[in-house]
N, C-alpha and C positions, 0 to 999 in steps of 0.2 A: 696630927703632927706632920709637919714636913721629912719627907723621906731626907734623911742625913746621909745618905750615900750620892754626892753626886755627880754626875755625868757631864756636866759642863760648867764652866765659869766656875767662879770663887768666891764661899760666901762665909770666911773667917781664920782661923786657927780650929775654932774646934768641928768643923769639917774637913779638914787637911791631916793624914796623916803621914807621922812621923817630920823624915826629912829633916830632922836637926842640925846631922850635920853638915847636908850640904847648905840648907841655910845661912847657918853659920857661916860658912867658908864661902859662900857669896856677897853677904851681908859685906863680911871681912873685907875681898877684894875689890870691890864695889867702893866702898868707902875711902878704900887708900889706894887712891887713882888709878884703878887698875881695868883697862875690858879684858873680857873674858870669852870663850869660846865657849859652848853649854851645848855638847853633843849626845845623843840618847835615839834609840826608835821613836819613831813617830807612837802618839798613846801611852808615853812612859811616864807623861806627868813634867812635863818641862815648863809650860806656860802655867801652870798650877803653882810650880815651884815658884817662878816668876812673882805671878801676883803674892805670893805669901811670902815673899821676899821681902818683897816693894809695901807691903805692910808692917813690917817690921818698926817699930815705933823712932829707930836709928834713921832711919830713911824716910819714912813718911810725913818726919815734923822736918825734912830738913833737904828734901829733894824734891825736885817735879820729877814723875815717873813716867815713862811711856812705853807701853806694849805695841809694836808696830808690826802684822802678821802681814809679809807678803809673798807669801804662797801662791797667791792665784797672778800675780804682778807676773808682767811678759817683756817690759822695757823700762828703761830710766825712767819716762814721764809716768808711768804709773808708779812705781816707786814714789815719785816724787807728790805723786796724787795722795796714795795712802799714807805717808808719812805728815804734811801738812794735816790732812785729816784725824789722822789719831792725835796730832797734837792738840787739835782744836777743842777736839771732844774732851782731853784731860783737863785745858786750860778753862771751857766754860762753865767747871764745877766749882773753879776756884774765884779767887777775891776779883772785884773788876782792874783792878790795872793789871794782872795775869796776864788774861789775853787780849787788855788792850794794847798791851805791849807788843803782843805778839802780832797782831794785827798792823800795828802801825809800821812793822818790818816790812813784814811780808806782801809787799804793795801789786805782786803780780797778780794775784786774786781775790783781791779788795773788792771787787766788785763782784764778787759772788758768793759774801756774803751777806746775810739778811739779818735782821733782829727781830726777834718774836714778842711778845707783849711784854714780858718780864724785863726786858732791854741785854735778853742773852745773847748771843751768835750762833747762826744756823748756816751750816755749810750746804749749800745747792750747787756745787760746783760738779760738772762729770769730768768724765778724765781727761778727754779731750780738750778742754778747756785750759788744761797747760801746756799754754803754745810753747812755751821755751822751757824746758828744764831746768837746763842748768842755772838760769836767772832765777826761778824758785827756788834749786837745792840751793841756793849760794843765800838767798833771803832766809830761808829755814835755817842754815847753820848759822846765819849771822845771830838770829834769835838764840841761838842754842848758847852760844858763845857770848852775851851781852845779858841772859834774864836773870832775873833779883838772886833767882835760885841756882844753885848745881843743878845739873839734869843728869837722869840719867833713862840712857833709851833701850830698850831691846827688841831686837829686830830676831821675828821668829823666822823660821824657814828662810835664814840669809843666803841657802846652797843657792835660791832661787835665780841670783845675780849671774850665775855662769851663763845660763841660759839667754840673757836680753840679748836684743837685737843688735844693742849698741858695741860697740869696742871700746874696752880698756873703762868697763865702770867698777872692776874693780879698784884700779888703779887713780880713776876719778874719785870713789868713795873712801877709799884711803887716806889721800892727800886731806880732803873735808876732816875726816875724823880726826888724824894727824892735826891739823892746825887749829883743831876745836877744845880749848883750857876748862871749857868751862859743862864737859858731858862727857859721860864716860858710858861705854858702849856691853851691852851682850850679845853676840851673835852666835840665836840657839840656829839649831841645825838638826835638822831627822836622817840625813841621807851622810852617814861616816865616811864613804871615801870621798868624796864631794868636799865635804867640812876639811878634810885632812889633808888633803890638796892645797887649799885654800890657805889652811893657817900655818903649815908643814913643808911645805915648798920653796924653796930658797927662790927659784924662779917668780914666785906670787910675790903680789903689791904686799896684802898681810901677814906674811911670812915674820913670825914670832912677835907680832904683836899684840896678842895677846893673849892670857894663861889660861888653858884648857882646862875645862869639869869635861866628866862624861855621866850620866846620869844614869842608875842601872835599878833592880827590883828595890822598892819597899820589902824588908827581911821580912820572910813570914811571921816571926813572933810579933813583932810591931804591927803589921798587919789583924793580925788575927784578933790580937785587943782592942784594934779599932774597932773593929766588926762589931767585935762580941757587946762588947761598952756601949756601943749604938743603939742596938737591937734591948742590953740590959734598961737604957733608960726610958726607951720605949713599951719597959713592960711587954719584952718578947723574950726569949732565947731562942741561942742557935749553935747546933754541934760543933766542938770546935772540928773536927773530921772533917765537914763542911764545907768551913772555908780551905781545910785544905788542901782538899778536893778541889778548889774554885784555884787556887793559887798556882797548883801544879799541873790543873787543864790549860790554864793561859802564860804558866813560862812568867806570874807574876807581873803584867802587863797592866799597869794602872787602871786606865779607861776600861779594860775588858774585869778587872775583878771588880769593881764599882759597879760597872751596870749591872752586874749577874747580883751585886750582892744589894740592887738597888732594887731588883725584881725578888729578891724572895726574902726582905723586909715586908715590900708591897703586898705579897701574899701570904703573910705570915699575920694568923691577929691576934691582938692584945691575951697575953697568957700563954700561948702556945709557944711549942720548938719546935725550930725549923731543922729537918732532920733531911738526909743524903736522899731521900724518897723522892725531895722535891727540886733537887737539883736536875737533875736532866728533865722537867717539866718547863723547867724557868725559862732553863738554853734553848729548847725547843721553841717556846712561845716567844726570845727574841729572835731567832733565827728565822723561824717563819713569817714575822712580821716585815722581814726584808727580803722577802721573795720575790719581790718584782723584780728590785734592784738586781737581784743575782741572776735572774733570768735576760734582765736586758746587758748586763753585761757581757753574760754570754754571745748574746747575740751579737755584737759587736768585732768579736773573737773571730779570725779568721777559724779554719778546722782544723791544722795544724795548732797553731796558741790555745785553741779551744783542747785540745790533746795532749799535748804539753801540761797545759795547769791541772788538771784534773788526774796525771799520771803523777804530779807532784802532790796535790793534795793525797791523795790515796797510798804515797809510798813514803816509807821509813826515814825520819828529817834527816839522814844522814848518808841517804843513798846519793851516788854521784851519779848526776841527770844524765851525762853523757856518755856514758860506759854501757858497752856492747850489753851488758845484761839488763841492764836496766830499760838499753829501750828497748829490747827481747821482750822483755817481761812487759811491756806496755804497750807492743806491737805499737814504736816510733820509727818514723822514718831515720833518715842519717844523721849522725852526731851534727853536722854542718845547719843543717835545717832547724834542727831542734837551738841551737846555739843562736840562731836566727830568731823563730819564735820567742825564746827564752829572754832576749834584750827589748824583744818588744813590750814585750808581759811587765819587763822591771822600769820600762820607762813609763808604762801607763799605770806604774804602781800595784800592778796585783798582785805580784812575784816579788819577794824580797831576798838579797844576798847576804850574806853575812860569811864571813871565813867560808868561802867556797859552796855554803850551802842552800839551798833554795827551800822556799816556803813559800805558802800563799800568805798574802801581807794580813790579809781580816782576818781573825781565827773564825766568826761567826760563818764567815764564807764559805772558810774549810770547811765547817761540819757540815755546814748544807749542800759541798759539792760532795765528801764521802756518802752523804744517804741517800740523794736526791739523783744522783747523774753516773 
C-alpha cells in the first residue's frame, strides 16, 4: 500500500487534510475576480492548499490553472523563464489548440521548442535564452489575456521579486496584472514582513490589491483523524497521544507532521499500534539521515553565526537573543555583533523571526544541533 502520508506533491482529496475552509474561501475569491495574497511559514502547506484548490471540480472544468514556484528566480528574465515554462507544461496536458495557442503567441521562444513523437511540445530552452524579457512577459500576458479559458496563476514565493536585480518589477508586474481581464492572480508568500510590505504599503505598486489569507496549523482534532483513518485502513493503529505528541513537537507545522507521521506508518506493520516508544526512533532516523547536510551547513557558518544559532537552538523560544543575559549565559560577544550574525543566519534562512522571536527555521536541525553540537 502506498504510504498516505505525503511529503510532497498532491495526489487528491483523500490525501489532503482538512482545510475546508480555506478552500472554500479561496475557491470563493478566486472565482469572483478576485487575487489574493496567501501568507503562511514556509511548510505550512500553501502549495498543497493550491493544488487542492485548483482541483476543485468549480475550477478545474472551468479554468487553466498554473502553479508558478520562483523561489530560486534572481531577475525579471528568470522569472520570465519559469513562468513561460510552467505554462507550457500545464498546457501540453491539455487538448492541442491549448498550447497551440499558446505557442503561436508567444513567438520569442518558438524556437526552442521541439516536438516529441506524440506531436507534444518540449521546452529546451535555458534561461539565458530570453534575450529580452519584457518582449516575452508582454507575449505571456498577451496569451493570458486572449486563451479560450480564464486562467488563473499562482506565483509561490512572490517575496522573491524584492530581491531582482532589475528596478521597479514590482511596478512593471503590477501594471501586467492590472491590465490582464482574463487571469486572476495568488501571490503565496513564506517570508510575512516582506508579503506585508508588498501588499500593506501605500508606497508599493500592489498596495491593496489584493485580499489577504494567512494560512495557520491544521487544528489537531482534524489532524488527528486524518492520521488515525489512515493508519485504520491500512489495518494498523496508532495512539492518539502520538500524534499529539507529533503535533506539539512541530508547533503543527504540515510538512514536518506528515514526514514523522510518514515514517512511523512506514514502521508500523499490518495489525500492530504504533505507540509513543516509537516516536523518538522515527525523529532520530530522520534527523540523522540529514547529517551531512547539517554538518556542511555548519561549515559554511562563520564562528560567530555558528554561535549565535546554536545558543538559539539550545535556548527557551522566547528568550530575547540580545539581552545582557542571555548572551552571559551563551558566552556571546556584543549585542551589535550578535545582531550582525543574526541577519546573516535569517537571510540564508536558517534563523526565522516572528514577533521579535528567533528560531532555527528546520525543526529536524534543531534537534540535531541540541544533541549533536
Amino acid at each position: 500500500m502506498t504510504n498516505p502520508f505525503l511529503t510532497y506533491g498532491y495526489s487528491g482529496a483523500e490525501y489532503f487534510c482538512d482545510r475546508v475552509e480555506e478552500t472554500d474561501r479561496l475557491t470563493t475569491l478566486l472565482t469572483n475576480g478576485n487575487h489574493v495574497a496567501l501568507m503562511s511559514p514556509r511548510r505550512m502547506g500553501k502549495t498543497g492548499l493550491l493544488n487542492h484548490c485548483f482541483a476543485q471540480q468549480k475550477i478545474s472544468t472551468s479554468y487553466y490553472t498554473f502553479i508558478v514556484d520562483i523561489y530560486s528566480t534572481k531577475s525579471l528574465a528568470e522569472f520570465t523563464y519559469v513562468l513561460g515554462k510552467s505554462i507550457l507544461k500545464v498546457l501540453k496536458s491539455r487538448e492541442r489548440h491549448a498550447w497551440e495557442k499558446f505557442l503561436q503567441i508567444v513567438g520569442s521562444f518558438r524556437t526552442g521548442i521541439t516536438f516529441d513523437e506524440f506531436g507534444k511540445p518540449s521546452w529546451n530552452l535555458e534561461i539565458g535564452d530570453i534575450k529580452s524579457p519584457m518582449v516575452t512577459l508582454d507575449e505571456i500576458f498577451d496569451y493570458l489575456s486572449s486563451a479560450d479559458k480564464p486562467c488563473l496563476v499562482a506565483i509561490d514565493e512572490f517575496q522573491s521579486i524584492v530581491n531582482y536585480e532589475e528596478k521597479n518589477v514590482e511596478a512593471t508586474l503590477r501594471t501586467y496584472i492590472q491590465q490582464c481581464t482574463n487571469a486572476w492572480f495568488v501571490f503565496s508568500g513564506s517570508k510575512r514582513t516582506m508579503m506585508g510590505e508588498i501588499f500593506s504599503s501605500p508606497a508599493r505598486p500592489f498596495y491593496q490589491s489584493a485580499t489577504t489569507m494567512s494560512l495557520k496549523s491544521v487544528p489537531l482534532p482534524a489532524y488527528a483523524n486524518f492520521i488515525m483513518n489512515h493508519f485504520l485502513r491500512a489495518e494498523k493503529n496508532i495512539e492518539r497521544s502520538v500524534i499529539e505528541n507529533i503535533y506539539e513537537r512541530f508547533d503543527g507545522t504540515t510538512w514536518y507532521v506528515q514526514k514523522v507521521a510518514n515514517e512511523l506508518f512506514a514502521s508500523t506493520e499490518v495489525g500492530e499500534t504504533c505507540g509513543n516508544d516509537m516516536l523518538e526512533p522515527a525523529i532520530s532516523r530522520i534527523v540523522n539521515e540529514n547529517e551531512d547536510t547539517y554538518n556542511e551547513t555548519l561549515y559554511r557558518l562563520t564562528a560567530k553565526q555558528k554561535a549565535v544559532l546554536i545558543a538559539i537552538a539550545k535556548s527557551d523560544p522566547d528568550a530575547q537573543v540580545t539581552s545582557s543575559a542571555f548572551l552571559k549565559a551563551n558566552r556571546l560577544p556584543s549585542a551589535s555583533s550578535v545582531q550582525k550574525a543574526l541577519a546573516a543566519l535569517i537571510d540564508k534562512e536558517i534563523v526565522t523571526c516572528s514577533l521579535g522571536k528567533y528560531s532555527v527555521y528546520d525543526y529536524f536541525f534543531r534537534i540535531w544541533l541540541t544533541k549533536n553540537v
